[in-house]
N, C-alpha and C positions, 0 to 999 in steps of 0.2 A: 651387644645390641644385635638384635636378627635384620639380617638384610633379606628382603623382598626378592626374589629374583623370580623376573617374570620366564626368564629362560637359563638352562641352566644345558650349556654344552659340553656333552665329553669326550674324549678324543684319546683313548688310550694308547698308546703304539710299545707295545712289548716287542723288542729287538734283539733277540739270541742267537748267537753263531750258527748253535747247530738244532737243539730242539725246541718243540713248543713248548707253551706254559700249561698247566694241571685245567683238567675243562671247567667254562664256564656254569654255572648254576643258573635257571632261569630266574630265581631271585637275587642274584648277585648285586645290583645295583640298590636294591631298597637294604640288601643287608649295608652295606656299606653306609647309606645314608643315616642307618638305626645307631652303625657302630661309632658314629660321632657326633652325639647329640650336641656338644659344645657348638658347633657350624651346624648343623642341619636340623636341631632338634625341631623347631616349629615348623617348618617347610616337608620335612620328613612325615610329620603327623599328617598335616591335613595340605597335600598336594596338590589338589585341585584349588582350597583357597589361593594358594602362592601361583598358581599355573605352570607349575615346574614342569620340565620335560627332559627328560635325558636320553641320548645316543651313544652307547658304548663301545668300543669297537678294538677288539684284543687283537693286533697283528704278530704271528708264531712264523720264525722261518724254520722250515726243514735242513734237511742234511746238505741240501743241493743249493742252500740259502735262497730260496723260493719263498717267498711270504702267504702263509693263509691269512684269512681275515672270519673273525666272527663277530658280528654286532648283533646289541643286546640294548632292547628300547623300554624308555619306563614312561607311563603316563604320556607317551605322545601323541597328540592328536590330531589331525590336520584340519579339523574344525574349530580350530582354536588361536586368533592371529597373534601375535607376538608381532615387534618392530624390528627389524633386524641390523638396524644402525649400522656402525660401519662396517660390517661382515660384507656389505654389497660391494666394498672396495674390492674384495677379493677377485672375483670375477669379472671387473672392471679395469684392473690391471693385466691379468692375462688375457681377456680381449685387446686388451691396446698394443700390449705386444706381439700377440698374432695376428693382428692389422697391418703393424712394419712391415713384414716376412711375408704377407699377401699381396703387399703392393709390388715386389720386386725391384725397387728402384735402386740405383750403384747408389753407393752413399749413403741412403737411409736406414740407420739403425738407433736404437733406441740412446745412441749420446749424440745423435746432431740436436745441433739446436734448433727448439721448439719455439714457436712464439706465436701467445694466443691474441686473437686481435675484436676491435667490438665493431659490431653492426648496428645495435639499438641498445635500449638502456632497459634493462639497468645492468647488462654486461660490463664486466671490466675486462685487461688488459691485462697481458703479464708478457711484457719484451724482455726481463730479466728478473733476475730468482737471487736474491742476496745473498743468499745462503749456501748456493751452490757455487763451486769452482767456478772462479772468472766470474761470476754472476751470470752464469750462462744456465739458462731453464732445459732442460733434457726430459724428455720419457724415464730416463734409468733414475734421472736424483725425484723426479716426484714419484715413482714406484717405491724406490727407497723411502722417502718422508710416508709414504702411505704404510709402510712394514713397519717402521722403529716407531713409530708415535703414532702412529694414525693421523693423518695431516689431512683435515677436509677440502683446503683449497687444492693441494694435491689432487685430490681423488677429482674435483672440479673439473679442474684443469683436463683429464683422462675424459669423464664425461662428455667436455665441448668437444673433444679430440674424433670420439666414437659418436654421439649422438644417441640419445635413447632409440630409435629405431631400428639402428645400426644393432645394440645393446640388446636389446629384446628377440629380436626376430634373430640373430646369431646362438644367442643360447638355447633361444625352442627350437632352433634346428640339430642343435647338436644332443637336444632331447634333456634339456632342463626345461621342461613345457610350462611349469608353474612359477618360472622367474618373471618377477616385474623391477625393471629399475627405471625411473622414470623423473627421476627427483636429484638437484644437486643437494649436496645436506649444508647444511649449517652456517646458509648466506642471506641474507634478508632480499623483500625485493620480487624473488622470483614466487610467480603462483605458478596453477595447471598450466596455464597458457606460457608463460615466459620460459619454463621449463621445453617448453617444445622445440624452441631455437637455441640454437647452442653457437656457438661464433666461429668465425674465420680462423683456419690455424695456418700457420705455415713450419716447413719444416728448412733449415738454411745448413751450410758449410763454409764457413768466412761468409762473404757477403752474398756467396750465387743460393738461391732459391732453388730448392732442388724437387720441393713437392708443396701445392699451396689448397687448401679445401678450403671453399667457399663457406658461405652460413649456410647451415643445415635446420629444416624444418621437420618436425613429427606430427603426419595429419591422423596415426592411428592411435585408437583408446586400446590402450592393453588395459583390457577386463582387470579388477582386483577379484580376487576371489571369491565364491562365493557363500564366503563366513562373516560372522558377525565380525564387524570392525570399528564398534565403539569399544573403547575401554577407560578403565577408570571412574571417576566421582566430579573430578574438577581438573582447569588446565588456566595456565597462563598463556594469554593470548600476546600477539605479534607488539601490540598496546602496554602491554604489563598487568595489564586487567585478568583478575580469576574470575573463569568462568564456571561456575555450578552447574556442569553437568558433562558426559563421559565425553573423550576425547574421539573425534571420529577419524580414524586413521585410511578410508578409503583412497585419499589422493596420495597415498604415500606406497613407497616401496614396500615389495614383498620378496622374501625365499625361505620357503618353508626349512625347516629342521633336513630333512632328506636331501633337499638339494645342494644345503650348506656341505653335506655330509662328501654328498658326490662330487663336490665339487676339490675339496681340499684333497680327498683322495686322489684324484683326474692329474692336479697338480703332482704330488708325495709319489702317484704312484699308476703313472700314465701308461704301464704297459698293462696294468690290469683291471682296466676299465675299456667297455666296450668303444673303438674304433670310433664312432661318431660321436664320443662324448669326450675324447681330447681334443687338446687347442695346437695348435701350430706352432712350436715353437723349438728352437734348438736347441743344445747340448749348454751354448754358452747361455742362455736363457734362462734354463730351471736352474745351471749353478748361481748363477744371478739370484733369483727369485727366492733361492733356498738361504743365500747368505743374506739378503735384505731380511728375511722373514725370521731367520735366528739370531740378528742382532740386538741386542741394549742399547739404547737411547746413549748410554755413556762412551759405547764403543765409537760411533759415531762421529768420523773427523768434518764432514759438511754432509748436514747442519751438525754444529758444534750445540749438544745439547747440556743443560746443566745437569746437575748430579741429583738433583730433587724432581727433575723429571721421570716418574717412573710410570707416566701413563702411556703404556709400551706395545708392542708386536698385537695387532689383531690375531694370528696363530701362530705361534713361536714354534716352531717343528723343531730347534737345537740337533740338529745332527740324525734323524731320526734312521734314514737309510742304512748308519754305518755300521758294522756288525760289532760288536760288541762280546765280552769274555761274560756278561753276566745279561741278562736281561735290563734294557732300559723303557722307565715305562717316562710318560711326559703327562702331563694333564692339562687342559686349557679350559677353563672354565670362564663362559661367557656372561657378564652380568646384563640388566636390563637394560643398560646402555650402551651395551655393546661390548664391554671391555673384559680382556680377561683379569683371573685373579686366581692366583696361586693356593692350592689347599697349606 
């Protein structure tokens, strides 16, 4: 059966000790797509039906283990909206944790406890987390549930923490100008408006209160872009009612392909991206970040996942930094829900 995929991301990383790989072709990506008609044959033909869009991106280290980078784009458009589901976690956990590290507070780092609190409804509450040690809720175990599974109350919870204002106007400073996040995902309840207030957090150590943020308001409209943003034929509404006619996705989250792009790198590969477009964060940080982001749902001692769970890592990087006797390449392919899937 062909799968649809309204977005289709790639993320090569070729990792050799000492030399690069043989040079890219500028149709490299459509050969690839032609040479495996079993997976691509229909999407392959007519591209623009399916709205595929691909970002390639061949990393070669030199002798010195210095990394080049070439990327190589097929059919992308930036007039073109796609949903970017939970890709927005990504950028939403590394702002939370260069939040910590900006506050300077003794004490405050990403395992004290967290505890979100409500102001109005239809917020909830999260004083404890089942599933984490001690039932104790942290920044570092919802980072983690955001890597191995994608956990949307996770990414939530980050969310209230940052605030979409806090969120938006941080990343157009650091010069991701076309990010919108603005939405929590996958909770009923919240519209435009409810979405603006985000709740009371505190941060504790035993019992002493170390850092406490009030309810936060967003009185600014971050533009959505200025692309078509109906898609589709029909949608299930909040009711269960199908509605006959395209879904209009303007109050909803945006990050184009390039920024997805700039931003995983910013992370993988922070000394090579321009100076205002890394986040703050430390040594203990990205090995943090690199180990949540390459583990298996199975791996995982809290949350203790089952073994049929394999709806797994938003970008699995598996070890991509480490030099290697042969070239290692990784692929991440993002479906229309957000999810990857392995070729």
């Amino acid at each position: 059966m062909v799968k649809q995929y309204l977005l289709l991301l790639v993320f090569v990383f070729a990792v050799s000790g000492c030399f690069g790989q043989s040079p890219l072709s500028d149709n490299f990506i459509e050969n690839i797509l032609l040479s495996h008609p079993e997976q691509f044959g229909a999407i392959s033909q007519n591209p623009q039906k399916f709205e595929i869009q691909v970002l390639y991106t061949q990393i070669d280290r030199d002798a010195q283990n210095r990394p080049h980078f070439k990327t190589l784009a097929y059919n992308v458009d930036k007039n073109r909206y796609f949903y970017p589901a939970s890709v927005v976690k990504l950028p939403v956990a590394l702002l939370a944790l260069e939040k910590l590290n900006l506050l300077q507070i003794p004490g405050l780092d990403k395992y004290a406890r967290m505890e979100v609190l409500t102001a109005r409804p239809p917020q909830t509450e999260a004083l404890s987390d089942s599933t984490a040690p001690e039932y104790k809720p942290t920044l570092a175990h919802y980072i983690k549930k955001i890597f191995v599974v994608s956990d949307n109350d996770a990414y939530n919870r980050l969310f209230e923490f940052l605030g979409p204002r806090y969120i938006n106007e941080t990343l157009h400073k650091k010069g991701y100008a076309k990010a919108r996040i603005v939405r929590r995902l996958a909770v009923r309840g919240f519209d435009e408006e409810a979405n603006r207030y985000t709740n009371p957090v505190r941060f504790k150590i035993g019992d002493e209160v170390i850092y406490e943020q009030a309810e936060q308001y967003n009185p600014i409209d971050f533009p959505f872009p200025a692309i078509p943003s109906q898609k589709g034929k029909a949608y299930i509404d909040a009711k269960g009612k199908k509605i006959n006619q395209p879904f209009d996705f303007a109050g909803n989250n945006y990050l184009s392909l390039e920024t997805m792009h700039e931003l995983l790198k910013a992370v993988i590969f922070p000394l090579d991206v321009p100076a205002q477009k890394r986040f703050n964060l430390s040594l203990n940080d990205y090995q943090f970040l690199y180990r949540c982001m390459g583990m298996w749902p199975r791996e995982s001692r809290f949350p203790k996942y089952k073994e049929k769970n394999t709806r797994t890592v938003i970008l699995n990087i598996c070890s991509l930094a480490i030099p290697r006797n042969k070239p290692l390449t990784t692929s991440v392919f993002l479906t229309r829900w957000g999810w990857p899937m392995a070729l």
